[in-house]
C-alpha positions as CSV (number, residue, x, y, z in Angstrom):
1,X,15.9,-5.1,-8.6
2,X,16.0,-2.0,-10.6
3,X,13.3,-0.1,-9.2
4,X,14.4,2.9,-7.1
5,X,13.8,3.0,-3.3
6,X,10.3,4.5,-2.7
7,X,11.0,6.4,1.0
8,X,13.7,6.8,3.6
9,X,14.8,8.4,6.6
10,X,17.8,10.7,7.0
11,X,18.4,13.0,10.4
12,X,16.1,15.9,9.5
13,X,14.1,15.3,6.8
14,X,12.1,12.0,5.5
15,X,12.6,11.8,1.8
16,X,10.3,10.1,-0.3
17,X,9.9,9.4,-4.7
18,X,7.2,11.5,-5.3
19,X,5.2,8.8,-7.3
20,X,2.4,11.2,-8.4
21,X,5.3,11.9,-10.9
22,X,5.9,8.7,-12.0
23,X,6.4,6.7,-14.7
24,X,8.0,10.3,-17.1
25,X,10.0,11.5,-14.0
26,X,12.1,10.2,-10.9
27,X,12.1,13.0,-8.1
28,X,12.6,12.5,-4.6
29,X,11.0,15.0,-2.3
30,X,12.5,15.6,1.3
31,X,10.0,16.8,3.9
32,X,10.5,18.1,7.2
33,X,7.2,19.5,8.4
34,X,4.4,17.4,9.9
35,X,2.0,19.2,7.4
36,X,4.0,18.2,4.4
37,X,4.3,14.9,5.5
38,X,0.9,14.9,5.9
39,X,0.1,16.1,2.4
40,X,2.8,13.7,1.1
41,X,0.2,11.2,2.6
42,X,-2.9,12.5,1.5
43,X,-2.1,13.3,-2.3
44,X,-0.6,9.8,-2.8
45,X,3.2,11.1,-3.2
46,X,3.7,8.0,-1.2
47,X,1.4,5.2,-1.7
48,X,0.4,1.6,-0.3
49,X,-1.1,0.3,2.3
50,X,2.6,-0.6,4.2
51,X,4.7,2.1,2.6
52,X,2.4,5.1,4.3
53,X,2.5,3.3,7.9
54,X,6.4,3.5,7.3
55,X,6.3,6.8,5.9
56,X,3.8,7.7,9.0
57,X,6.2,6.9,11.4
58,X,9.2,8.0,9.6
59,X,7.7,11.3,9.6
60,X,6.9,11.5,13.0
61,X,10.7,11.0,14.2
62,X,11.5,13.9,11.6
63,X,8.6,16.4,13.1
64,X,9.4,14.9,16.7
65,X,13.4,15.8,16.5
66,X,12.4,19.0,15.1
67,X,9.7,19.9,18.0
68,X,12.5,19.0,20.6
69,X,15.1,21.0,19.6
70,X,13.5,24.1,20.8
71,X,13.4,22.7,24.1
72,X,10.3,21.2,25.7
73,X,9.5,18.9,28.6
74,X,8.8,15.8,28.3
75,X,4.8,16.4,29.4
76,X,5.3,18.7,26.5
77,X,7.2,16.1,24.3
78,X,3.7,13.6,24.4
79,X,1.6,16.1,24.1
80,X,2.8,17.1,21.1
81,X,3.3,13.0,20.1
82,X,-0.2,12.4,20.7
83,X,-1.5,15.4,18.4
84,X,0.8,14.8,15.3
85,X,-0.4,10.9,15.7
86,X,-3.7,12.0,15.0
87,X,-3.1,14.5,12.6
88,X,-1.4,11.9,10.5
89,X,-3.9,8.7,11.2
90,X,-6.1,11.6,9.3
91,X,-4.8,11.5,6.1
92,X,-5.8,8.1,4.8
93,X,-8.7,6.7,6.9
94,X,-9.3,3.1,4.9
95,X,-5.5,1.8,5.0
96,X,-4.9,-0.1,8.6
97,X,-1.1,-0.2,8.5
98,X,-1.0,3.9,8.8
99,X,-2.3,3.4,12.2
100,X,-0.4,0.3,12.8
101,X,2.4,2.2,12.4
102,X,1.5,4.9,14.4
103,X,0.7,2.6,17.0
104,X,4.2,1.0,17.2
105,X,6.0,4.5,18.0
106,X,3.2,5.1,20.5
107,X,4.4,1.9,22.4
108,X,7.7,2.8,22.0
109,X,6.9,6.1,23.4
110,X,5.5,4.6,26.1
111,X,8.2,2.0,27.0
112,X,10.6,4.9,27.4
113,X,9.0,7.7,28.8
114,X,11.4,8.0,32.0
115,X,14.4,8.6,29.8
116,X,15.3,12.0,28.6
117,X,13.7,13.5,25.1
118,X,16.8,13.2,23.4
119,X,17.1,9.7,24.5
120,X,13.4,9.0,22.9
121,X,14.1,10.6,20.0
122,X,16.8,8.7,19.2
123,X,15.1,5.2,20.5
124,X,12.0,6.7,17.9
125,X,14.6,7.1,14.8
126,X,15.8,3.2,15.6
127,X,12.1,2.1,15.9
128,X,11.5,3.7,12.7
129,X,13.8,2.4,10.7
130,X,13.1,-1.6,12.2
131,X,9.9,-0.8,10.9
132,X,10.8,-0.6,7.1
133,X,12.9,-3.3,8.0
134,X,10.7,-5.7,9.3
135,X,8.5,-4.7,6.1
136,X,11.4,-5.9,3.6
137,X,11.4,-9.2,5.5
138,X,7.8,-9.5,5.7
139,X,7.4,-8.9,1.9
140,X,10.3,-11.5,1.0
141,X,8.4,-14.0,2.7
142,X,4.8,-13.2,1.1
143,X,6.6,-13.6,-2.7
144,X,8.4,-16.7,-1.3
145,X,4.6,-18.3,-0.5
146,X,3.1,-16.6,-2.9
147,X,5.7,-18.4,-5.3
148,X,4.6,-21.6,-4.1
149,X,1.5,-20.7,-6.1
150,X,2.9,-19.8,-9.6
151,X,4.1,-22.3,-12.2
152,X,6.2,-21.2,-15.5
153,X,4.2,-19.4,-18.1
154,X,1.4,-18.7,-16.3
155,X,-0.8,-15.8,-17.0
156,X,-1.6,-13.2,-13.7
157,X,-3.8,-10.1,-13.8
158,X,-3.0,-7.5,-11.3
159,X,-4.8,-4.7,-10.2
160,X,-3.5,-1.4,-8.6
161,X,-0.2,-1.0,-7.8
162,X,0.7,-3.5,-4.5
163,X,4.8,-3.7,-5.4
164,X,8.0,-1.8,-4.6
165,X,6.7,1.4,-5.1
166,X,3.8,0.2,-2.4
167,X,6.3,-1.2,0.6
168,X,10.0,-0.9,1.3
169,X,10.9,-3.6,-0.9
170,X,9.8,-6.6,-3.2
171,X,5.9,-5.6,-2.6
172,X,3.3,-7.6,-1.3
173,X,0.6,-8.8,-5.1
174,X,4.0,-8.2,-7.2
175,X,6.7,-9.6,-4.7
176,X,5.4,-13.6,-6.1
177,X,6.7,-12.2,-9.3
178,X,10.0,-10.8,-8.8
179,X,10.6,-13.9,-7.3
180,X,9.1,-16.0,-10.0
181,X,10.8,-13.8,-12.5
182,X,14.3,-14.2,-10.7
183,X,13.9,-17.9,-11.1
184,X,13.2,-17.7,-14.8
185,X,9.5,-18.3,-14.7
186,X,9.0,-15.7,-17.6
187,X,5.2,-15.2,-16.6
188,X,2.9,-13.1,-18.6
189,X,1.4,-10.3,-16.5
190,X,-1.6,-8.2,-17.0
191,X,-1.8,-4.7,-15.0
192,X,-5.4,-2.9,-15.0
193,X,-4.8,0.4,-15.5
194,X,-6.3,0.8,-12.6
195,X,-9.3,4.5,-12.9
196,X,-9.1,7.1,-11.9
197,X,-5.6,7.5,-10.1
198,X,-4.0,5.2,-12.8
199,X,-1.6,3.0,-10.5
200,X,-1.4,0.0,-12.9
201,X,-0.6,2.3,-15.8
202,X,2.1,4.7,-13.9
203,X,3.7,2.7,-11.7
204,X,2.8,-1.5,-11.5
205,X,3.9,-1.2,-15.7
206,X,6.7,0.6,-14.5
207,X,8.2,-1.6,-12.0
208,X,7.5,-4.5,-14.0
209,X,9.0,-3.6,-17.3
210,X,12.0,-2.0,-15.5
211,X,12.2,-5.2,-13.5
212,X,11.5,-7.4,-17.5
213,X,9.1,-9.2,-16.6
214,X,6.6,-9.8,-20.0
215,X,3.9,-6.9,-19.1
216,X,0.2,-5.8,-20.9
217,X,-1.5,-3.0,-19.6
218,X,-5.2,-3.1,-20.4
219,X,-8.0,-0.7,-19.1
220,X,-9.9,-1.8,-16.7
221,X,-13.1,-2.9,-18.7
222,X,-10.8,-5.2,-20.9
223,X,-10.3,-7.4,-17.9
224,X,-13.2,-9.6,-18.3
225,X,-12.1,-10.1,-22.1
226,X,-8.5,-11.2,-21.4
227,X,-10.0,-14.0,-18.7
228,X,-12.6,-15.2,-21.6
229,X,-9.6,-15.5,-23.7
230,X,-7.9,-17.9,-21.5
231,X,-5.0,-16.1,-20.8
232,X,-5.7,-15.4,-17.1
233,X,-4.4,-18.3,-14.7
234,X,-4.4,-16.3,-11.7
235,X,-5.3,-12.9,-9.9
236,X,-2.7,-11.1,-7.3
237,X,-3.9,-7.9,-5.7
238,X,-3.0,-6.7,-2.5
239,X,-5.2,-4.8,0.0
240,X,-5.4,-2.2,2.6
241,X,-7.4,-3.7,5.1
242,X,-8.6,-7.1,6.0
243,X,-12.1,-7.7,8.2
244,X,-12.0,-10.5,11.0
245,X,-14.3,-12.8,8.4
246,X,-11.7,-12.7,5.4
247,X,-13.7,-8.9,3.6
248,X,-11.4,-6.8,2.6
249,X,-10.8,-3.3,1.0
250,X,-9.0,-2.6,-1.9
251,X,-8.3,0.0,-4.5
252,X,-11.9,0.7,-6.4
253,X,-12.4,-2.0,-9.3
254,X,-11.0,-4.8,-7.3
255,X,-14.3,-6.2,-6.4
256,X,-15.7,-6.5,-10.1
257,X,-12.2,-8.0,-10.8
258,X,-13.0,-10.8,-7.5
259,X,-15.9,-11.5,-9.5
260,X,-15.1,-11.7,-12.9
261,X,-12.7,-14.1,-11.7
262,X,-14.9,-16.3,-9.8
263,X,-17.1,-16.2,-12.9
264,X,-13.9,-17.9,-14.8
265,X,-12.9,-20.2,-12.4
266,X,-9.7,-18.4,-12.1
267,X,-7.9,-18.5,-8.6
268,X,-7.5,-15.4,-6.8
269,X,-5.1,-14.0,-3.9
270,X,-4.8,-11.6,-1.8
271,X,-1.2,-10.7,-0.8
272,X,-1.1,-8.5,2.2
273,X,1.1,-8.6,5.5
274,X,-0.3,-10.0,8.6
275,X,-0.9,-6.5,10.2
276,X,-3.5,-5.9,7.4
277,X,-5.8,-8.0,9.3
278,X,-7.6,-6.6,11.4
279,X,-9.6,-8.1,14.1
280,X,-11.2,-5.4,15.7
281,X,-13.0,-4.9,12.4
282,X,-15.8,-8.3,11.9
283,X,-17.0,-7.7,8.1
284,X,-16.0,-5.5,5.5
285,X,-19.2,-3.2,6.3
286,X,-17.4,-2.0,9.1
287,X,-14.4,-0.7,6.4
288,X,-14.8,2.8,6.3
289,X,-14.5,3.7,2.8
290,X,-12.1,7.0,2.0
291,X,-14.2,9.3,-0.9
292,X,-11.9,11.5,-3.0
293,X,-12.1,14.7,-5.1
294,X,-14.3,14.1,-8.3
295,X,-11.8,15.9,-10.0
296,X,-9.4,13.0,-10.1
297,X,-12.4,11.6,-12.6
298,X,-13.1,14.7,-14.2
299,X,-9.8,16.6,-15.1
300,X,-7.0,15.0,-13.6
301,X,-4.7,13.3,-16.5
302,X,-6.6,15.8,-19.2
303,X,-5.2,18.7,-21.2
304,X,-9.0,19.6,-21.4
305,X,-12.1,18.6,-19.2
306,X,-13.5,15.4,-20.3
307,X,-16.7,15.4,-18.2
308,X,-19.7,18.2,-18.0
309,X,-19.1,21.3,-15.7
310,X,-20.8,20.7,-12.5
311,X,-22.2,17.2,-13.5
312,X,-22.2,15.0,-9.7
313,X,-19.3,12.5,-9.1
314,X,-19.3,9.5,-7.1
315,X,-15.3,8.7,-6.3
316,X,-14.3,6.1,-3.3
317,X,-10.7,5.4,-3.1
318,X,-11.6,1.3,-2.4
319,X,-14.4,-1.3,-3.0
320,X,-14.7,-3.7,-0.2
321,X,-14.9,-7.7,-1.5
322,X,-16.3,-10.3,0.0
323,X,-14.2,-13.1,1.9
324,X,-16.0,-15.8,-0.6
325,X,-13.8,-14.4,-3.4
326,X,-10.6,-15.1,-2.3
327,X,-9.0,-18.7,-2.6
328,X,-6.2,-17.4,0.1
329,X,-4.5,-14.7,2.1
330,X,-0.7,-14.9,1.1
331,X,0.9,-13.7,4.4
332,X,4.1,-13.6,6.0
333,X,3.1,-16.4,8.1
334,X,1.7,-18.4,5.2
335,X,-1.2,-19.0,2.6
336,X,-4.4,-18.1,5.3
337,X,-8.0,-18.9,5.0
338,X,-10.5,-17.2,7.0
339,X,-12.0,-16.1,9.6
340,X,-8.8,-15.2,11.0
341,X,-9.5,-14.8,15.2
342,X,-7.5,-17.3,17.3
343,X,-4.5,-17.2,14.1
């Protein structure tokens, strides 16, 4: 794969391509403060559902490290721990790996509290980078049973951007088609633009045409044209959180794409890692919804304002779609069905 590496950890610094720069310029950002890695979060620099719970606890080693070499004890070592794991699990309330991942370095943490703070910030660095590893593995076996789902020439409409740039590797809605792709499939994909943040445009139509695969990009209202035109044979999204019953929450438009395609008979998957789910929550209801700036609608991606001074805006990051949607959960552990208790 061609695409470049989306985040990664060195001794002092997580550094991380700054994909609100994407697709006209490549530039990696380091960051070494908790409030940068923060914002990093927040402004979508780094993006996707598994890629900020990685990033999360990346950045906590890197703020961690720094916090201990001034000396501390270690009552003041968890102290600290336990406020920078909230300030982070702020930045992006909708997207359940974040916290996942912050959870994972708290049970480290707490596994190896009786050993010195150097020793637990070296034991955090390891369980940091296992992390992103575990991801690559995890998103090489959602495209490999994902791919059991694709045939050659098929026709898939994706929405966001749930790929390379999303995880540490492969992706979770685009890793099927790298795969498929890689096996000489030569699919046809078709990547929503995806309003108002523009992930399909920027960066699913960049990975794909730097990876070759065929790729259209449409707006978002041309979706429901492409599936009347027959040239739709399957949806693959991703997701940021999963509901007990099989709702889920995706980026905003993914719900009118669920049912455009349940209009059309066409299949469609959700391609997430088993961590998504999330039992605690029992219906997408429960999914609360992250609303952003109305200026992302407003002026954003404009030389000039293309809306009314002071006219209202309505802007949630995510729509939440029912579990009678989806045909199947692709997961490292398989193709799932819901509700998912007791699996």
């Amino acid at each position: 794969m061609k695409i470049p590496e989306t985040l990664y950890l060195e001794d002092n610094a997580l550094v991380i391509l700054d994909q609100t720069l994407l697709p006209n310029k490549i530039e990696y950002v380091h960051l070494t403060t908790l409030e940068e890695i923060w914002q990093a979060i927040k402004t979508l620099q780094v993006r996707g559902a598994p890629a900020i719970g990685i990033a999360a606890a990346m950045g906590l080693c890197v703020h961690m490290k720094h916090f201990a070499t001034c000396g501390c004890t270690i009552e003041a070592f968890i102290t600290e721990f336990d406020r920078a794991c909230e300030y982070l699990s702020s930045s992006r309330p909708t997207a359940v790996n974040l916290n996942w991942g912050l959870k994972q370095m708290a049970e480290t943490l707490k596994a190896n509290k009786e050993k010195t703070v150097s020793e637990i910030v070296e034991i955090l660095y390891q369980t940091a980078k296992k992390i992103n590893d575990d991801d690559t593995e995890v998103c090489r076996l959602i495209g490999e049973h994902g791919l059991s789902l694709l045939k050659p020439k098929m026709g898939i409409l994706t929405h966001c951007n749930a790929g390379s740039l999303a995880t540490s590797k492969y992706g979770t809605a685009l890793a099927p088609i790298y795969f498929a792709q890689e096996r000489g499939f030569e699919l046809r994909v078709y990547v929503d633009e995806t309003r108002p943040l523009l992930q399909g445009a920027r960066l699913t139509a960049f990975e794909l045409q730097t990876a070759g695969v065929d790729t259209t990009l449409i707006c978002d209202n041309m979706a429901a044209t492409v599936m009347a035109n027959g040239w739709i044979d399957a949806v693959f999204v991703g997701c940021d959180r999963v509901a007990a019953n099989g709702d889920f929450a995706n980026k905003i438009g993914t719900l009118g794409v669920a049912i455009l395609a349940k209009n059309f008979g066409i299949p469609f998957y959700v391609c997430a890692p088993f961590s998504t789910i999330d039992l605690n929550t029992k219906t997408g209801s429960e999914i609360i919804i992250e609303e952003r700036d109305g200026d992302e609608i407003t002026t954003q991606w404009y030389e000039h304002r293309q809306a009314p001074r002071n006219i209202k805006t309505f802007n949630p990051s995510f729509d939440v779609t029912l579990a009678k949607f989806v045909s199947g959960y692709v997961t490292e552990k398989g193709i799932l069905t819901p509700p998912f208790l007791g699996k």
